[in-house]
C-alpha positions as CSV (number, residue, x, y, z in Angstrom):
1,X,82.6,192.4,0.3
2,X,81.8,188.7,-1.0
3,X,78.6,188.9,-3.4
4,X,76.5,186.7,-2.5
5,X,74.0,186.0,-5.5
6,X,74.1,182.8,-7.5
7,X,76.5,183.6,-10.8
8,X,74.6,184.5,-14.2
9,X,74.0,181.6,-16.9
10,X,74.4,179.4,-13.9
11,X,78.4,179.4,-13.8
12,X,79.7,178.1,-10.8
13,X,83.1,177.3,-12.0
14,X,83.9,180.7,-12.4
15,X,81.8,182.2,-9.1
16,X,83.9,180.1,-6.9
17,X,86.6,181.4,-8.6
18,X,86.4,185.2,-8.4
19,X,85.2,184.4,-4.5
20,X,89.0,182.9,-4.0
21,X,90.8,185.5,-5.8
22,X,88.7,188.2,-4.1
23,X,89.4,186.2,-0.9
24,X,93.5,186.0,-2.0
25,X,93.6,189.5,-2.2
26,X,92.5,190.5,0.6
27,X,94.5,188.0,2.5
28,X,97.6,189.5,0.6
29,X,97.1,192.9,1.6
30,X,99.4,194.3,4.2
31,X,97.6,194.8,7.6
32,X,98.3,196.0,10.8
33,X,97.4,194.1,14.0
34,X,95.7,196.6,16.6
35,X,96.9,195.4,20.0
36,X,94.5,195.4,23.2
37,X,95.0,197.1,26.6
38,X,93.5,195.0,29.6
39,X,90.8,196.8,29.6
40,X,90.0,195.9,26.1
41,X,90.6,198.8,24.4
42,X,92.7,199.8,21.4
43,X,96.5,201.2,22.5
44,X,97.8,202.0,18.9
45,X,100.7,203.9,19.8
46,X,100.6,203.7,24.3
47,X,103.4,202.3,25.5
48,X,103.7,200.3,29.2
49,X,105.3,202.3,31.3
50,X,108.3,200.7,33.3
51,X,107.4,201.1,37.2
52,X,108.5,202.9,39.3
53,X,110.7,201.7,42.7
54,X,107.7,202.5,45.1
55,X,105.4,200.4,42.6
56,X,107.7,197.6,42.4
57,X,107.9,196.7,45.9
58,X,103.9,197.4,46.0
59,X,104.3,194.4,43.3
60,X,106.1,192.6,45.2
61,X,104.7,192.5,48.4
62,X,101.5,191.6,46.5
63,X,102.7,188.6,45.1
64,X,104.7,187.9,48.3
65,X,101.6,187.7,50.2
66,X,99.6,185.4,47.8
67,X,102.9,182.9,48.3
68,X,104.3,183.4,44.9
69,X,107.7,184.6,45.6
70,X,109.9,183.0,48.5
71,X,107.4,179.6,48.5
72,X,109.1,175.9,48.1
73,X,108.5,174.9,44.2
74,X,106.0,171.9,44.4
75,X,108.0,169.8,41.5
76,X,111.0,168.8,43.1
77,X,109.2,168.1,46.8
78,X,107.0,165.8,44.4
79,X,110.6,164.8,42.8
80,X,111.6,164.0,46.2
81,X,108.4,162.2,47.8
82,X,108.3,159.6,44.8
83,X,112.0,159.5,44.6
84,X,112.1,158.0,47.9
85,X,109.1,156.0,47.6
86,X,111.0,154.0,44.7
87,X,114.2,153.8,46.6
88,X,112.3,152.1,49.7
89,X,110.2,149.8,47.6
90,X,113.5,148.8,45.6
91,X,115.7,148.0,48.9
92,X,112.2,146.7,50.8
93,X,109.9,144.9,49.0
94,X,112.7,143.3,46.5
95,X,111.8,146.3,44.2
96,X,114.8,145.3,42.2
97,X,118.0,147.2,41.4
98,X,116.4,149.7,38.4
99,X,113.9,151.1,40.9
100,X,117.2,151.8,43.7
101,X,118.8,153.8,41.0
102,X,115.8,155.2,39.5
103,X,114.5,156.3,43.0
104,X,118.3,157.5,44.1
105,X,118.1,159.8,40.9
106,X,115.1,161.6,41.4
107,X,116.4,162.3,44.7
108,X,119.4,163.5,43.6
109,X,118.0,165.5,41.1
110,X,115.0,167.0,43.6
111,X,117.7,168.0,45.6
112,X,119.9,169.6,43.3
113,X,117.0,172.0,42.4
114,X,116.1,172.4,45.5
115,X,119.5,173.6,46.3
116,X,119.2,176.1,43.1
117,X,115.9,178.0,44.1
118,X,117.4,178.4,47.0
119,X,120.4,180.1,46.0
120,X,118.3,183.3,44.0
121,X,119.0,186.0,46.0
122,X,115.8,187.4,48.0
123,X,113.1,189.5,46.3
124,X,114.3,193.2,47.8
125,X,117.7,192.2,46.3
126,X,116.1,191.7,43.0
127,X,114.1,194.8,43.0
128,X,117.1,196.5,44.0
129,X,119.8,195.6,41.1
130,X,116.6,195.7,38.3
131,X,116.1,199.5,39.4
132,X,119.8,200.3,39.1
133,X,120.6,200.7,42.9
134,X,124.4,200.0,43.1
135,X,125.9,199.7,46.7
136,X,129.6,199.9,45.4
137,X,131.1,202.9,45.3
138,X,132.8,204.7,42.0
139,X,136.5,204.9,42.1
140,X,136.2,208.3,40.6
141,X,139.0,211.0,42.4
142,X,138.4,214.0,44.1
């Protein structure tokens, strides 16, 4: 603990000294960062738990029906929207040649990602090969 009272015969050279060097070693001693649940409790040595198949798909169904898995990413729609907005105003409104290629790249590139999401396999499928589930067969003799 820092003492607080002024230093005797009025030296404040060396108060604010021993204050940093008090304050240096406690800042040098080794420490160990207590981690938080949640809840906001302590978990010094609890581990997570992986889930289990049955609470996986409760998971996922969850977060299927709040949109989150399966839904159309919003940034290359956007991509696309303004994308095309610049390619019309270039060929249009005499935009000039910069906004053609500028608007024919983001739509290029929108729909190259869009392409991408698309190709994940679907959630169950996911869930499936993180749990181990293999659907091929071992080549083992009998």
């Amino acid at each position: 603990m820092i003492d607080t009272r002024e230093p005797p015969n009025g030296d404040f050279v060396a108060y604010v000294e021993r204050i940093e060097r008090e304050q240096l070693e406690r800042a040098l001693r080794p420490h160990k960062m207590q981690q938080l649940t949640a809840d906001g409790r302590t978990a010094a040595e609890d581990k997570p738990q992986p889930l289990t198949a049955a609470e996986a798909l409760k998971v996922r169904d969850r977060l299927k029906a709040q949109g989150k898995i399966g839904a159309t990413p919003v940034g290359p729609v956007i991509g696309l929207a303004i994308g095309a907005g610049l390619l019309a105003f270039g060929l249009l409104a005499e935009g000039g040649m910069i906004l053609v290629l500028l608007g024919a790249f983001l739509l290029w590139h929108s729909l190259k990602r869009l392409r991408s999401t698309r190709a994940v396999p679907p959630p169950a499928q996911q869930v499936e090969a993180a749990f181990g589930r293999s659907q091929h067969k071992t080549g083992r003799g009998s």
